[in-house]
C-alpha positions, 0 to 999 in steps of 0.5 A: 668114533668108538664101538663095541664091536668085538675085532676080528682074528687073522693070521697072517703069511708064513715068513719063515721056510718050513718044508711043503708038508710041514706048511700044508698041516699048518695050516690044516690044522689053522682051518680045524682048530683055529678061533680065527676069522681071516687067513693070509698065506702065500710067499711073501719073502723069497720067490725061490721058497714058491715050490715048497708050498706051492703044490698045497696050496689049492688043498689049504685054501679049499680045507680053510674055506670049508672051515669058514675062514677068508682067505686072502693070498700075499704078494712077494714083498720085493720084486727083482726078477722078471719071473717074479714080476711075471707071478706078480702080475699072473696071481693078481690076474688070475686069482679068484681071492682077494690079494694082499699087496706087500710091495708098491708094484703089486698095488699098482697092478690092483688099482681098481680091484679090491684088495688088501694092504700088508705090513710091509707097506709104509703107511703112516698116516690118514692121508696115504690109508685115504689114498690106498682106499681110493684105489681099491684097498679095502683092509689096511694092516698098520706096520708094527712100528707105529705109536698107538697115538698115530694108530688112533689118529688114523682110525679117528680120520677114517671111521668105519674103515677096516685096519688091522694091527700086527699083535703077535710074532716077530715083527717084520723090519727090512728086506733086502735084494741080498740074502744075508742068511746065506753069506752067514753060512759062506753060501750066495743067494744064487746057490742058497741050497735053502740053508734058511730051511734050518732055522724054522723061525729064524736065525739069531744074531748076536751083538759082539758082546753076546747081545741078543739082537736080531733075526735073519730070515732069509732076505728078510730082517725080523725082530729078535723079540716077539711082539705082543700087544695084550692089554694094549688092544682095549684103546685101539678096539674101542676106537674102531679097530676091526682086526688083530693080526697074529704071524705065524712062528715055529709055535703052537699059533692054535693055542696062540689065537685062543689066547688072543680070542680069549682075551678080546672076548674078556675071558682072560686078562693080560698078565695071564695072556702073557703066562700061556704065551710065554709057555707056548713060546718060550725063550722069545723075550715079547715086546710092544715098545713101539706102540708106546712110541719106544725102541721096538725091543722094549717091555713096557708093563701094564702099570707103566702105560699110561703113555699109551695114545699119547705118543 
């Protein structure tokens, strides 16, 4: 099934631990200049981080939702602790927005209520997005790491339903019960003292012979590169794709979804894209290798992506 429809924006959680201030005017800024429909926020990777941004969070929701954008709160993507099984289950209880489910326990709390489904859940195939939409999931954001031929396999066996595909931002690959982030610095995960806080969109690692190769975040694993899907979304928006998910870096993200806005609305080619983003987030090598169903680091250039629905 193909449409002309035109996918929506969203901006997902912020991964990363900025201070409250910071997150508050962040996302302040997302409801006053952002060309963005939907606005996922919420920790998602560490339950310690809740009280940074927890004093806002009523403020942003009510300055998103006076801007017109929906907002859906996150779960934490690993539950471990009572006290955070306990603020699982009291934000799927009690919230009025929809949820994001980003670990399976959270979707086993929402069975029957309408929610979202994260990137952090593995869902591979039309079968397991069936079974999610059975039990109440209403939009689907694919994992990063899915070929664009699997990609179109799932929106061919399930028309009309909404999926959504990670498009910008490093890209989310582990998690851990351990916080490597901290025993980097000779700290435990128990006396942290938030030493995540000083690397605002990560901590790179390097290989021994000085290779760029990953991102600590905390307990959480991210990509080195940035993922950037441009001319790659046409075959996927024109079989049914209903949103392109942006994730939030230590960056300009409003000029990154005017940049995103721009080219879905045909205003501005890829290769351009690439020259405002690589200005507004400049160093950070981009990628889309895994859509062309290669290693996730991989460029793989207009010219050269053929491959693409083919993986």
């Amino acid at each position: 099934m193909t449409t002309t429809a035109k996918p929506a924006l969203s901006l997902g959680p912020v991964y990363f631990l900025w201070d409250g201030p910071k997150w508050r005017d962040f996302y302040f800024r997302i409801a006053d200049e952002a060309p963005v429909e939907h606005v996922t926020l919420g920790e998602t990777v560490c339950s310690k981080r809740q009280h940074f941004s927890e004093p806002h969070v009523a403020e942003v929701v009510e300055r998103l939702e006076a801007a017109g954008k929906r907002v859906t709160l996150s779960t934490l993507a690993m539950v471990t602790l009572e006290r955070e099984s306990r603020h699982v289950r009291d934000l799927i209880r009690d919230s009025v927005h929809s949820v994001e489910a980003n670990d399976l326990s959270a979707i086993g709390l929402l069975k029957g209520r309408p929610h979202s489904i994260g990137p952090l859940v593995n869902v591979y195939n039309a079968a397991t997005a069936r079974v999610l939409a059975a039990r109440g999931a209403e939009n689907i954001c694919l994992p990063p790491e899915l070929p664009a031929g699997s990609i179109l396999r799932i929106l061919e066996d399930m028309p009309g339903f909404s999926f959504e595909i990670f498009a910008f931002g490093r890209m989310p690959l582990a998690i851990s019960a351990r916080c490597a982030h901290a025993r980097s610095k000779g700290l435990t995960k128990d006396n942290c003292q938030f030493i995540c806080g000083e690397e605002p969109d990560g901590l790179p690692l390097r290989t021994l012979d000085r290779q760029s190769f990953l991102v600590l975040n905390g307990v959480q694993t991210l990509s080195n590169s940035c993922a950037m899907l441009g001319d790659d979304l046409a075959p996927l928006v024109e079989a049914g794709l209903s949103r392109i998910r942006l994730s939030p870096q230590d960056c300009d993200m409003v000029r990154v979804a005017e940049v995103f806005r721009a080219m879905l609305d045909g205003e501005m080619a890829g290769e351009e894209a690439i020259a405002h983003l690589q200005q507004v987030y400049p160093g950070i090598p981009f990628s889309n290798g895994f859509l062309h169903a290669r290693e996730g680091a991989a460029w793989v250039a207009r010219g050269r992506a053929a491959s693409l629905g083919h993986a």
